[in-house]
MIMARMI-173481 format. One record per residue (C-alpha): residue in three letters; x, y, z; chain. Coordinates in Angstrom, 3 decimals, always signed. Each point is the difference from the previous one (the first is absolute). Layout:
<recs>
residuo, x, y, z, cadena
ala, X, Y, Z, A
...
</recs>
This chain:
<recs>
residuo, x, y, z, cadena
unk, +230.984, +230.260, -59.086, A
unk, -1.602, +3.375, +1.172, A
unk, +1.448, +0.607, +4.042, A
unk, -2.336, +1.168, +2.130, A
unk, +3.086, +2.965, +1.050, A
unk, +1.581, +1.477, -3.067, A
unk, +2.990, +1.684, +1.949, A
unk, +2.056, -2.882, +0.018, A
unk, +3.695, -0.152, -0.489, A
unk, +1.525, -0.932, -3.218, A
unk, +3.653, -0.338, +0.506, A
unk, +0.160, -3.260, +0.636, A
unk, -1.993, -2.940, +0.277, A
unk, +0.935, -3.716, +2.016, A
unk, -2.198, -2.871, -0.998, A
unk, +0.195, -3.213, +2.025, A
unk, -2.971, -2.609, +0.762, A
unk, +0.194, +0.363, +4.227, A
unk, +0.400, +2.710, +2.504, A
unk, +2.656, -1.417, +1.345, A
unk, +2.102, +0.289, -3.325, A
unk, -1.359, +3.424, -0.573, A
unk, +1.613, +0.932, +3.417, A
unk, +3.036, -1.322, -0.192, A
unk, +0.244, +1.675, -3.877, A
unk, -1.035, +3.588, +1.728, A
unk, +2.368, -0.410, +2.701, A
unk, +3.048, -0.591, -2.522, A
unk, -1.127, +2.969, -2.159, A
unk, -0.319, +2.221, +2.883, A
unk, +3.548, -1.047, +1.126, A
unk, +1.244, +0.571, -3.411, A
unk, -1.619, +3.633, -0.646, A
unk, +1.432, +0.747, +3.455, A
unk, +3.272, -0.599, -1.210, A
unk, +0.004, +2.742, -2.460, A
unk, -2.079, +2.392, +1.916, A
unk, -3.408, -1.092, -1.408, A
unk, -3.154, +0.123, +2.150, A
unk, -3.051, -2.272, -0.903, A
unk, -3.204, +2.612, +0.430, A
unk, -2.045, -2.244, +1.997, A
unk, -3.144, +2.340, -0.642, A
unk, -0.130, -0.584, -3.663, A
unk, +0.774, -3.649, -0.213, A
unk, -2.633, -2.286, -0.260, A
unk, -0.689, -3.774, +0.455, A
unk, -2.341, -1.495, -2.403, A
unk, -0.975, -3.653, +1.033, A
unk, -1.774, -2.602, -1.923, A
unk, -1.406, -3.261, +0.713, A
unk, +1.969, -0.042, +3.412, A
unk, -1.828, -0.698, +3.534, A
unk, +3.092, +0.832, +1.977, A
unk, -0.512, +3.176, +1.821, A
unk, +3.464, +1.118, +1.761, A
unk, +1.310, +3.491, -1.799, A
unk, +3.269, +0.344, -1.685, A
unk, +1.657, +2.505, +2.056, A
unk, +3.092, +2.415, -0.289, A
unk, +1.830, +1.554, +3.099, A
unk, -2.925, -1.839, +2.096, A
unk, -2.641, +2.472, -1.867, A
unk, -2.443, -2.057, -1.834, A
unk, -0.822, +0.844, -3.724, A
unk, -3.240, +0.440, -0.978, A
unk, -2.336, -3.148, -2.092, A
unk, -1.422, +0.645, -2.890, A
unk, -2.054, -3.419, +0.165, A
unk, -3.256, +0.812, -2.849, A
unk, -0.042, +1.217, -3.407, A
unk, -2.344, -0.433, -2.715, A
unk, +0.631, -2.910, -2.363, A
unk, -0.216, +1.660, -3.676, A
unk, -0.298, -3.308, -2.011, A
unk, +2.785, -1.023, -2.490, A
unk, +2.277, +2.347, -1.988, A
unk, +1.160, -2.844, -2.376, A
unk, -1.270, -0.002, -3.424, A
unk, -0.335, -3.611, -1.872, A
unk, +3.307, +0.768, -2.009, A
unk, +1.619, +0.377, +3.570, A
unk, +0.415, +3.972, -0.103, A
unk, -1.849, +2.549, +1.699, A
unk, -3.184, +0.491, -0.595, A
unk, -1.762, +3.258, -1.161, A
unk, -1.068, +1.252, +3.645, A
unk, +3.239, -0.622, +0.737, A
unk, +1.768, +1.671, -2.764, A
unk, -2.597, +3.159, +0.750, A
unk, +1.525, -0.314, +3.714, A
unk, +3.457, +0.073, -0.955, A
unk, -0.611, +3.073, -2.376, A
unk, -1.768, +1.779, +2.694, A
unk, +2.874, -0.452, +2.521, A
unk, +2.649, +0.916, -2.776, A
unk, -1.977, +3.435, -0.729, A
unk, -0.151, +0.411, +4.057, A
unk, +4.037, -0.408, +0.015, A
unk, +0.567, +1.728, -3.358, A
unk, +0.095, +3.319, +1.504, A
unk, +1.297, -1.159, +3.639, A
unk, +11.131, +0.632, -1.969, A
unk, +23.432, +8.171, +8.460, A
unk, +0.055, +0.485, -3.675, A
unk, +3.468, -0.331, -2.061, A
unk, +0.514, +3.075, -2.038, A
unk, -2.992, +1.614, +1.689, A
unk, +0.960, +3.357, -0.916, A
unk, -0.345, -0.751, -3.750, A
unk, -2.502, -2.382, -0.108, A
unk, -2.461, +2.884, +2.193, A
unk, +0.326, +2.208, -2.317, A
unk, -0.693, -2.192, -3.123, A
unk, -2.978, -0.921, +2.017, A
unk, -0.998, +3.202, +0.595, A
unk, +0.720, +1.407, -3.402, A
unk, -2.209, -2.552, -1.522, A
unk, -3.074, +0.682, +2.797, A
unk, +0.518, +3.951, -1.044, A
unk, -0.389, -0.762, -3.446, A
unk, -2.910, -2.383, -0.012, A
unk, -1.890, +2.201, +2.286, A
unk, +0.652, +3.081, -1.597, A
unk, -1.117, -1.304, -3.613, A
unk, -3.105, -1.388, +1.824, A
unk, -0.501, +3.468, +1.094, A
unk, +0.344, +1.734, -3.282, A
unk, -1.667, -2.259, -2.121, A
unk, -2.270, -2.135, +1.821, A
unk, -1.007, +3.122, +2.822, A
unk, -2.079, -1.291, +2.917, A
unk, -3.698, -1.362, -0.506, A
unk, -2.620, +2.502, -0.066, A
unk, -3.356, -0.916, +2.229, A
unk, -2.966, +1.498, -2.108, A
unk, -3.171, -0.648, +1.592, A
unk, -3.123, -1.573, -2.169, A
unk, -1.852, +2.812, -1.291, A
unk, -3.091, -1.616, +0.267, A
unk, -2.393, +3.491, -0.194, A
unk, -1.536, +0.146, -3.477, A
unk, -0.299, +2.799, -2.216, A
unk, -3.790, +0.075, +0.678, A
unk, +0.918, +0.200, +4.176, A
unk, +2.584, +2.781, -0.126, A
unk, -2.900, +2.154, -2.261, A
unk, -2.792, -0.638, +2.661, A
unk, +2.276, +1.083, +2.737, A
unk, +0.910, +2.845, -2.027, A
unk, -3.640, +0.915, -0.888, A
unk, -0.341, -0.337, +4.146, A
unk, +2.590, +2.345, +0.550, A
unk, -1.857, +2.225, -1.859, A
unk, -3.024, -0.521, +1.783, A
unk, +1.476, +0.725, +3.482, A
unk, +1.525, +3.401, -1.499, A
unk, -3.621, +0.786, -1.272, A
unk, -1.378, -0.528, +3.746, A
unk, +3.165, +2.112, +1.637, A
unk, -1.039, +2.597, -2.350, A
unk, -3.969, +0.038, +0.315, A
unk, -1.139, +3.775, +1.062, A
unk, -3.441, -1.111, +1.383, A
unk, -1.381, -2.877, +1.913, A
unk, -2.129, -1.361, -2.432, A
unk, +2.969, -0.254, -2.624, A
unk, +2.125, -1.759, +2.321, A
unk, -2.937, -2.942, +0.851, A
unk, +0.081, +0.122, -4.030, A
unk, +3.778, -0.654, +0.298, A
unk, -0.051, -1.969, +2.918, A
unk, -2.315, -2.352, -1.635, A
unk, +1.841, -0.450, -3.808, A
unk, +3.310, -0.418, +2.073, A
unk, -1.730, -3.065, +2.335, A
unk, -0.926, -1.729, -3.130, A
unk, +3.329, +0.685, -2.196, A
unk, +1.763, -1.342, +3.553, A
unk, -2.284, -3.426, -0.088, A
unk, +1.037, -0.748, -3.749, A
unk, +3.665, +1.017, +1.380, A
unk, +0.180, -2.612, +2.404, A
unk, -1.866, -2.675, -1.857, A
unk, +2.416, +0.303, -2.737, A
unk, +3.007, -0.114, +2.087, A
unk, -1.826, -3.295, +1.881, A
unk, -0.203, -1.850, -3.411, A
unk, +3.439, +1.454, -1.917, A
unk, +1.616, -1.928, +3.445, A
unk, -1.998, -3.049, -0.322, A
unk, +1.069, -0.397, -3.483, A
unk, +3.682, +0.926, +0.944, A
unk, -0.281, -2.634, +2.547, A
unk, -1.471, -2.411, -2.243, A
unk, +2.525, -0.075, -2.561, A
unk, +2.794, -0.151, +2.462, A
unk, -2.025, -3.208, +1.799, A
unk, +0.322, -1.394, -3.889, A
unk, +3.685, +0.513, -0.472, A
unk, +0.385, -1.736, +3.875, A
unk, -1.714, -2.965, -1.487, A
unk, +1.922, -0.097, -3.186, A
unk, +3.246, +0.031, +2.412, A
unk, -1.740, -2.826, +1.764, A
unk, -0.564, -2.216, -2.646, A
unk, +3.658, +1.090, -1.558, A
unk, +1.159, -0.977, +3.640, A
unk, +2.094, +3.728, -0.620, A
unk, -0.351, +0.125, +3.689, A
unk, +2.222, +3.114, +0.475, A
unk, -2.385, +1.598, -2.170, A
unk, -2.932, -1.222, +1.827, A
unk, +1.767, +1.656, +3.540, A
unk, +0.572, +3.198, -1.294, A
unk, -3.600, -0.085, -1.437, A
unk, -1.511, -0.997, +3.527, A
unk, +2.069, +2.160, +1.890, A
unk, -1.326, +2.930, -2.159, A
unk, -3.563, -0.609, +0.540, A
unk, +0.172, -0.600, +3.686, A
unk, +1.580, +3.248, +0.624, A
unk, +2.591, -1.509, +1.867, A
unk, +2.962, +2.336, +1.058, A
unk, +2.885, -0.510, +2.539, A
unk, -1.078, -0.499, +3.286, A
unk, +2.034, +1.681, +2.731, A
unk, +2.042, -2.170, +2.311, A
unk, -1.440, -1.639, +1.860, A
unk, +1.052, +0.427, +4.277, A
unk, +1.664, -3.564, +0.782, A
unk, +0.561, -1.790, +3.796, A
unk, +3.034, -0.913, +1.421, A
unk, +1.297, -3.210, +0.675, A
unk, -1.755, +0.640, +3.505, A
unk, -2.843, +0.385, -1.274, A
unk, -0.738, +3.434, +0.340, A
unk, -1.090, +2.314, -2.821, A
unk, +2.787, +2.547, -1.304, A
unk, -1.305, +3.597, -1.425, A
unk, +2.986, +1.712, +0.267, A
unk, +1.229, +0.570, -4.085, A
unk, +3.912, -0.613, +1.029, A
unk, -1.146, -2.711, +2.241, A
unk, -1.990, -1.679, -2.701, A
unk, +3.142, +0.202, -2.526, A
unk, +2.587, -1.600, +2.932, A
unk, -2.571, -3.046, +0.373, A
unk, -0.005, -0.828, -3.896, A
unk, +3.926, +0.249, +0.444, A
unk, +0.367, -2.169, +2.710, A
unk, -2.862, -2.463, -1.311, A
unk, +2.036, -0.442, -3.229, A
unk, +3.126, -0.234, +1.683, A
unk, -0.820, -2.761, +2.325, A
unk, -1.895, -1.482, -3.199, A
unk, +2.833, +0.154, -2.350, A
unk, +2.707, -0.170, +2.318, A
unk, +0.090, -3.829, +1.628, A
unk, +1.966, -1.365, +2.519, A
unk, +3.166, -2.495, -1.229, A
unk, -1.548, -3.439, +1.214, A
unk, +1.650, -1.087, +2.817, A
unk, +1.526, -3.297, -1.617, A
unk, -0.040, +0.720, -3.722, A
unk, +0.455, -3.370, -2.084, A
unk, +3.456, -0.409, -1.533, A
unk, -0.488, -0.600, -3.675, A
unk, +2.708, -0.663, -2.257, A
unk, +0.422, +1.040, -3.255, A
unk, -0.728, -2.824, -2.961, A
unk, +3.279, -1.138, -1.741, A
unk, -1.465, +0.980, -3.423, A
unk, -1.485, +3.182, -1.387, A
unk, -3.417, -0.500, -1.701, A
unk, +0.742, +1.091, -4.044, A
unk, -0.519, +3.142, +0.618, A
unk, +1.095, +2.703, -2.704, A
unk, +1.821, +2.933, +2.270, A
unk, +1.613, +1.926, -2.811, A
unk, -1.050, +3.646, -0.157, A
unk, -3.526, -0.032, -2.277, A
unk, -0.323, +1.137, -3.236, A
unk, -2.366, +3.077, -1.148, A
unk, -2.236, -2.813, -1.796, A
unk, -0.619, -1.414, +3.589, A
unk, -0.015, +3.646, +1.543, A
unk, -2.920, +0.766, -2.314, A
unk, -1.727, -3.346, +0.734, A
unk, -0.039, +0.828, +3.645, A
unk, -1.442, +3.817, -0.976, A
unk, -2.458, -1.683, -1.707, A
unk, -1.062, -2.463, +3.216, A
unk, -0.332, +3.181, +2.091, A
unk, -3.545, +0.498, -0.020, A
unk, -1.024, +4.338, -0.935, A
unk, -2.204, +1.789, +2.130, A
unk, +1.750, -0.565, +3.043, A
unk, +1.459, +2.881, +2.392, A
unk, +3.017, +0.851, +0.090, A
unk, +2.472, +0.070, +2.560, A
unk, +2.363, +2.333, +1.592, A
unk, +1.478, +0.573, -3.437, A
unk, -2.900, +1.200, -1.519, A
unk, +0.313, -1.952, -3.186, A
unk, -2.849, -2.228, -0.943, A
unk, +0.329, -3.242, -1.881, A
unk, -1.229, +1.650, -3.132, A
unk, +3.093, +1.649, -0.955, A
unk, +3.000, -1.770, +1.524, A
unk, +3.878, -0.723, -0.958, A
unk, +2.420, -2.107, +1.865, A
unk, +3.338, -0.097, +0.054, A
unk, +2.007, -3.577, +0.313, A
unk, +3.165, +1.656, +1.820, A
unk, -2.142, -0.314, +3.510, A
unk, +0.779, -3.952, -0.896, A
unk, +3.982, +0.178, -1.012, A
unk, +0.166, +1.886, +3.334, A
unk, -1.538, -2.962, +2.164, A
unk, -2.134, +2.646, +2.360, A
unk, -3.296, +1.823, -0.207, A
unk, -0.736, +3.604, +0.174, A
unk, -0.855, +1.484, +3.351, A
unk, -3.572, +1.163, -1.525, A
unk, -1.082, -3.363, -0.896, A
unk, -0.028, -0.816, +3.752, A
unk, -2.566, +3.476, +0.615, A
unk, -3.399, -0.498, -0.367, A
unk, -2.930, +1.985, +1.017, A
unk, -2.137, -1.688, +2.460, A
unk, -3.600, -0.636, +0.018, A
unk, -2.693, -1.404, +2.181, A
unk, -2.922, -1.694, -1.068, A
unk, -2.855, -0.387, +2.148, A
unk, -1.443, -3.671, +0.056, A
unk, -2.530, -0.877, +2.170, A
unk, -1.352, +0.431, +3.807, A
unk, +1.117, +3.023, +2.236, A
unk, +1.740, +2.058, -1.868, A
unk, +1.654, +1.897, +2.781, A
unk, +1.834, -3.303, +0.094, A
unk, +3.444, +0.256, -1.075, A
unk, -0.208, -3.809, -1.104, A
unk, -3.113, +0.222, -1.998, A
unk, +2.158, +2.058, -2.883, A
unk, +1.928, -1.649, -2.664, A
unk, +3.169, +2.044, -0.679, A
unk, +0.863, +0.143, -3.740, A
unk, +3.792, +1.914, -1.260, A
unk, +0.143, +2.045, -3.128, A
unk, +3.051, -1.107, -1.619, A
unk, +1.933, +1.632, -2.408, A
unk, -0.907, -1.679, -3.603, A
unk, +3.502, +0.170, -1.074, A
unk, +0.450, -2.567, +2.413, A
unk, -2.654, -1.990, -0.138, A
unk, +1.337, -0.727, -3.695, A
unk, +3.132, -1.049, +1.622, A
unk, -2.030, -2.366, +2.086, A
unk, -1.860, -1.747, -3.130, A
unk, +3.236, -0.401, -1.773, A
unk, +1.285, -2.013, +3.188, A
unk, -3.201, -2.111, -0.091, A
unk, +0.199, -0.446, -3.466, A
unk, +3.553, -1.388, +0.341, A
unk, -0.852, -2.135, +2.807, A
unk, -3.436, -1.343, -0.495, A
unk, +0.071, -2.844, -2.381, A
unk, +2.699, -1.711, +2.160, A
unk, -1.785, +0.697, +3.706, A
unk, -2.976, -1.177, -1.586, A
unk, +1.634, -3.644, -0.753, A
unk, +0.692, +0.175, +3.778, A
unk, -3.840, +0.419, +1.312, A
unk, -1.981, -2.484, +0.635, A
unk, -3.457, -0.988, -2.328, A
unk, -1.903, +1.259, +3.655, A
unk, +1.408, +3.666, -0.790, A
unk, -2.743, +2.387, -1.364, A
unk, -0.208, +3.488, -0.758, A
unk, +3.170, +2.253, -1.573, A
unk, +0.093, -2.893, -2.162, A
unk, -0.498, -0.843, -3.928, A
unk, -3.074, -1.925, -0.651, A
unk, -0.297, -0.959, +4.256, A
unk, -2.650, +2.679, +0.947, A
unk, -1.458, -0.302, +3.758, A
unk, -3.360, -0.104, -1.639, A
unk, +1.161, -3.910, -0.705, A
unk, +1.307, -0.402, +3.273, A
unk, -3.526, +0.594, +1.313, A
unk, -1.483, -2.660, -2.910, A
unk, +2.169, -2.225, +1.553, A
unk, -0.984, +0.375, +3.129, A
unk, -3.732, -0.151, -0.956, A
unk, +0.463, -3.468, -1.760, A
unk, +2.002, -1.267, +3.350, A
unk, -3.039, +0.631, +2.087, A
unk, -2.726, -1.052, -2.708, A
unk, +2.004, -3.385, -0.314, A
unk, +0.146, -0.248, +3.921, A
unk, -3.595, +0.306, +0.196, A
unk, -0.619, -2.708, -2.895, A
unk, +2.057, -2.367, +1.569, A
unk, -0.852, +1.131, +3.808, A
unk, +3.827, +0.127, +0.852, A
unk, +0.579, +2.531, +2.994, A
unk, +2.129, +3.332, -1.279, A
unk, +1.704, +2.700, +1.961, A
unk, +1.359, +3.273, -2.043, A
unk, +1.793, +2.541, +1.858, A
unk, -0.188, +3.060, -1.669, A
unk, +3.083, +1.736, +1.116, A
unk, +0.709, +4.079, +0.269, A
unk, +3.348, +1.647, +0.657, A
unk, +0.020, +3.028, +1.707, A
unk, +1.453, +2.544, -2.104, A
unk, +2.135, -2.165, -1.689, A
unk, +1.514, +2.325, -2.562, A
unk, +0.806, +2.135, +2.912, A
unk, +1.000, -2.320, +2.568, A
unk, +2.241, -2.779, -1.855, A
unk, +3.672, +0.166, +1.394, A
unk, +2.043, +1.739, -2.798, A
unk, +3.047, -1.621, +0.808, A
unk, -1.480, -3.154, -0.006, A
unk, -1.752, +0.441, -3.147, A
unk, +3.531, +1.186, -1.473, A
unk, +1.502, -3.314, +1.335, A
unk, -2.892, -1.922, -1.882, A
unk, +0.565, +1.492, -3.269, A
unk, +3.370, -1.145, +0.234, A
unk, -0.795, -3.744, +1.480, A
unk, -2.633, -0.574, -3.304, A
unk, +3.025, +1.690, -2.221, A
unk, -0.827, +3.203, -0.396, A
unk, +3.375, +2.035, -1.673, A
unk, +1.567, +1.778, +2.519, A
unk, -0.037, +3.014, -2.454, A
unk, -3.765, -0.057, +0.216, A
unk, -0.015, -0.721, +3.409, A
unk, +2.339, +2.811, +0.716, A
unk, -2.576, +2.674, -2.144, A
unk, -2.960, -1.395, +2.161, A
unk, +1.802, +0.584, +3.309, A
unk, +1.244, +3.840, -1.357, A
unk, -3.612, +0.762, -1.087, A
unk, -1.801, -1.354, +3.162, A
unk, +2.544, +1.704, +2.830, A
unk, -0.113, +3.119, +1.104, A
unk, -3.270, +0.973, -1.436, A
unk, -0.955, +3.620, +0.505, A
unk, -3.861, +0.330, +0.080, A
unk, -1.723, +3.612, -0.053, A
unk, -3.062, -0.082, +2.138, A
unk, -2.786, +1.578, -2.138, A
unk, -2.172, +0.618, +2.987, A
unk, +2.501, +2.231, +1.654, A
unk, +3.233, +0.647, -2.885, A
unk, +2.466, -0.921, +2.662, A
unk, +2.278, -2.857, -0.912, A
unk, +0.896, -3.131, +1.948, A
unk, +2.652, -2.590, -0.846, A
unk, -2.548, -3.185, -0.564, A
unk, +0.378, -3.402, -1.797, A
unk, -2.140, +0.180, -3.170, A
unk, -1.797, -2.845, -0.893, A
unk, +1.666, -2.747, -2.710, A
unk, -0.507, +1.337, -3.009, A
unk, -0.416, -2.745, -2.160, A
unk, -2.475, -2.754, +1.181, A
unk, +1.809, -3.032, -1.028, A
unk, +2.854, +0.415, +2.465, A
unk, -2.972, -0.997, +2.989, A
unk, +0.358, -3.400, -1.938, A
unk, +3.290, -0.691, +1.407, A
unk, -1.622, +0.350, +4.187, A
unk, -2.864, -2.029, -1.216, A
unk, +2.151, -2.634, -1.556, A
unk, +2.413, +0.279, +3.446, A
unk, -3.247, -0.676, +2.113, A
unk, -1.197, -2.684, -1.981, A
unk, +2.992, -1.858, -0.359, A
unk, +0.871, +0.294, +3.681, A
unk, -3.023, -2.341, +0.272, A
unk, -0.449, -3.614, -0.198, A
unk, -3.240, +0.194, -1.622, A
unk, +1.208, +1.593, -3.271, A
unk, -2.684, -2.671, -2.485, A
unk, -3.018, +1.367, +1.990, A
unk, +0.860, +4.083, -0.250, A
unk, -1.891, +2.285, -2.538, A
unk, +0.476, +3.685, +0.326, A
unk, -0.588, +3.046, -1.520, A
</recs>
């Protein structure tokens, strides 16, 4: 199945055989996002029809979203043996390589400066030993260039010192040529430099070292940061002021991060049982295993320690609370696509301290064998062996069997609204608890998420915002609370 429109959502996706189903199924999955503050985008969700002649749209708030009714039938991907076939295994390859390279304290006093004592040390030894990288540039000149230019500055000097007119035409003349052979040089020691650069991007390629492969491009197209760019109002109107410009990112990310309590939150209850969940402090043996899952190369946050040469210390767990500095984070905005003087056309991203982030992946490690007994088979991506990339050979099979057996088929593809951002955390706090989550856990989840302090990198003034969950896998727990508020649970798929 190729869709005609690309940009389609990929949250979710509701599968039923009549609009009238696929209403009623949009309506209850509205009214359950709602519940926890989740908005369906009604721009990037898509209706794909097949083999239907019924013609009413599926609607959402009375606004109608949009049909996707052709695409181009691509044959069969089952081999003989039943499993993919070749094209199809190239596919899924290709899609993997796109993805690959799109993770109030007690006894604060003491525990501060252990914290702090161990941040001094680790980036003082960095700085000693390691130093800071050095940028050399590609010397990419030859020997035989710098003589020529060299044998040319010699030539000039001969014409600035010519005592009669016919010696400097002489000069003039000698220097013209030596100048030609000068620049001709240059031209084809940079086409060679160029050359073997292009080479190593293509080795990267075909590696699929696609960090390697950036830096590589971003070298050869020159490309350098771009001043900021002036940005509009919520009016409308286009903002040059500097100060201006820095009080609109504040407020966008504010009103972004910062949601309204819904007006009748759901009242969850916690579940009678715990999930078997080991909550004693870790051991250095899992400590190092999380090190190890925190991928190098990555920047640092506001401690200024990079994943490369990190310690942690298990006393942050006997005391039941998180330092204040794993809450900061250094805020970034990515441009995506459209007008960029568009506050919502930027992705915000948060440099978080590392340290942290390895006391994030030894929570998940802790807690994701058991939550993932709790999702359902329809659950894809964050998961072990369940990779979206299936999700969408499942869906491809649906609508090639539809079409072989001419049975009508409406899929819903389904996008939340900046769902990491907008979910309800006290909502999501009550879920972890319903599907029995620890409370221990539960309790470091709520201490990490609150009071988040994010540093504005646009404008290095700090506003109190919400950071965005962490770790993936606790977005589970508002899917599973939408799904299950449903009636139609046998018929859901979602990403």
């Amino acid at each position: 199945m190729q869709l005609d429109d690309l940009d389609f959502a990929d949250d979710m996706a509701l599968l039923s055989q009549s609009q009238q189903q696929m209403q009623e199924k949009t309506n209850s999955v509205a009214a359950a996002s709602a519940a926890v503050c989740l908005n369906i985008h009604k721009g990037k969700s898509r209706i794909l029809l097949c083999n239907t002649t019924c013609t009413n749209p599926v609607t959402i708030d009375g606004e109608d979203l949009l049909d996707v009714k052709t695409f181009t039938y691509l044959g069969s991907i089952i081999d003989e043996q039943g499993g993919s076939d070749a094209d199809m295994n190239a596919r899924i390859g290709k899609a993997r390589a796109a993805y690959l390279p799109l993770k109030n304290i007690c006894n604060s006093k003491q525990l501060s400066t252990n914290t702090k004592g161990t941040k001094e040390a680790i980036t003082s030894t960095c700085h000693e030993v390691l130093g800071h990288k050095k940028h050399y540039h590609k010397e990419w000149i030859t020997v035989d260039t710098l003589d020529k230019i060299e044998e040319r500055k010699n030539k000039k000097a001969a014409i600035n010192t010519s005592r009669t007119r016919a010696e400097k035409v002489k000069a003039q003349a000698k220097y013209t040529k030596v100048n030609k052979q000068v620049k001709r040089s240059i031209r084809t020691d940079k086409r060679k430099y160029v050359e073997d650069i292009a080479m190593t991007a293509e080795k990267a390629a075909r590696e699929r070292n696609m960090r390697r492969l950036y830096d590589i491009t971003k070298k050869l197209s020159g490309n350098r940061l771009k001043p900021e760019r002036p940005v509009k109002s919520k009016e409308g109107e286009v903002i040059t002021n500097i100060e201006e410009q820095r009080n609109r990112w504040v407020e966008y990310f504010k009103e972004l991060l910062n949601r309204p309590v819904p007006l009748n939150p759901p009242n969850i209850e916690a579940a009678p049982t715990n999930l078997p969940i080991d909550v004693v402090p870790p051991k250095i043996k899992k400590i190092s295993m999380a090190i190890r899952q925190i991928k190098s190369g990555k920047a640092a946050g506001p401690d200024n320690i990079p994943a490369e040469a990190l310690k942690a210390d298990v006393a942050i767990w006997d005391e039941g609370q998180v330092l204040t500095e794993w809450k900061e984070g250094i805020l970034i905005k990515i441009p995506k696509k459209g007008d960029l003087s568009n506050c919502d056309n930027y992705r915000g991203i948060t440099l978080l301290s590392i340290t942290g982030k390895v006391f994030n992946r030894v929570l998940l490690n802790k807690m994701k064998n058991s939550v993932d007994a709790q999702l359902r088979d329809q659950q894809a991506g964050f998961r072990k062996d369940r990779s979206c990339t299936d999700q969408i050979a499942t869906l491809w099979i649906i609508v090639e069997q539809s079409i072989e057996w001419n049975s009508s088929l409406h899929i819903n593809f389904i996008d939340h609204k900046e769902a990491f951002d907008s979910v309800n955390r006290t909502t999501l706090w009550k879920l972890l608890r319903y599907y029995g989550q620890s409370s221990l856990l539960t309790s470091y989840f709520i201490n990490i998420n609150n009071n988040n302090n994010n540093n504005n990198n646009s404008n290095n003034n700090n506003n109190d915002d919400n950071n965005n969950v962490h770790i993936p896998i606790l977005n589970y727990f508002t899917i599973i609370g939408i799904i299950k508020e449903n009636t139609f649970m046998e018929f859901v798929g979602y990403n």
